[in-house]
C-alpha positions in Angstrom: 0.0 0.0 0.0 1.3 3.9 -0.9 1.9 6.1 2.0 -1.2 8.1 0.9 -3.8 4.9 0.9 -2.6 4.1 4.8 -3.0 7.8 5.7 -6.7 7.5 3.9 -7.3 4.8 6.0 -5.8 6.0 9.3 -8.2 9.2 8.7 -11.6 7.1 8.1 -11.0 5.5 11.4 -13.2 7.0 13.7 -11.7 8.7 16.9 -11.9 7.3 20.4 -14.3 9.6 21.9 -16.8 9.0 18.4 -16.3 5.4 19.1 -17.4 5.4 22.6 -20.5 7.8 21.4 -21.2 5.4 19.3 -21.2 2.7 21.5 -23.1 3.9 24.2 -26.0 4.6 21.5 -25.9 1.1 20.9 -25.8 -0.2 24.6 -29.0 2.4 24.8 -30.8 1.0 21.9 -30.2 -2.8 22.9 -31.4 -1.8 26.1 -34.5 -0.5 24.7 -34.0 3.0 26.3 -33.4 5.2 23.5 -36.2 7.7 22.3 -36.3 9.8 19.5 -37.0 13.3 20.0 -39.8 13.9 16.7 -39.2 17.7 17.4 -35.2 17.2 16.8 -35.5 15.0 14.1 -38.3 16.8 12.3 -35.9 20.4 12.7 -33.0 18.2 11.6 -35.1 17.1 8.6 -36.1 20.6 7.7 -32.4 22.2 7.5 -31.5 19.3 6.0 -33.9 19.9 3.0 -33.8 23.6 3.3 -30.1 23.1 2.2 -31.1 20.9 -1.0 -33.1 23.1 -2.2 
């Protein structure tokens, strides 16, 4: 592998503390504690959409 294809790699790696983010949404969501805020996600949505535009 070039130099440039492991430093792509190393870059798409995601970062101890995203890691651990991500995690703990899954240790939420196999728990069956996590809930969706529909006023978040529907704002989210709406920027989102407002960009494309």
């Amino acid at each position: 592998m070039s130099n440039q294809t492991k430093q792509l790699q190393k870059n798409s790696q995601p970062g101890a503390k995203r890691a651990k983010y991500v995690q703990d949404i899954k240790q939420t969501i196999d728990s069956g504690e996590y809930r969706v805020n529909p006023q978040k996600t529907a704002k989210k949505m709406i920027d989102f959409w407002k960009k494309h535009q």
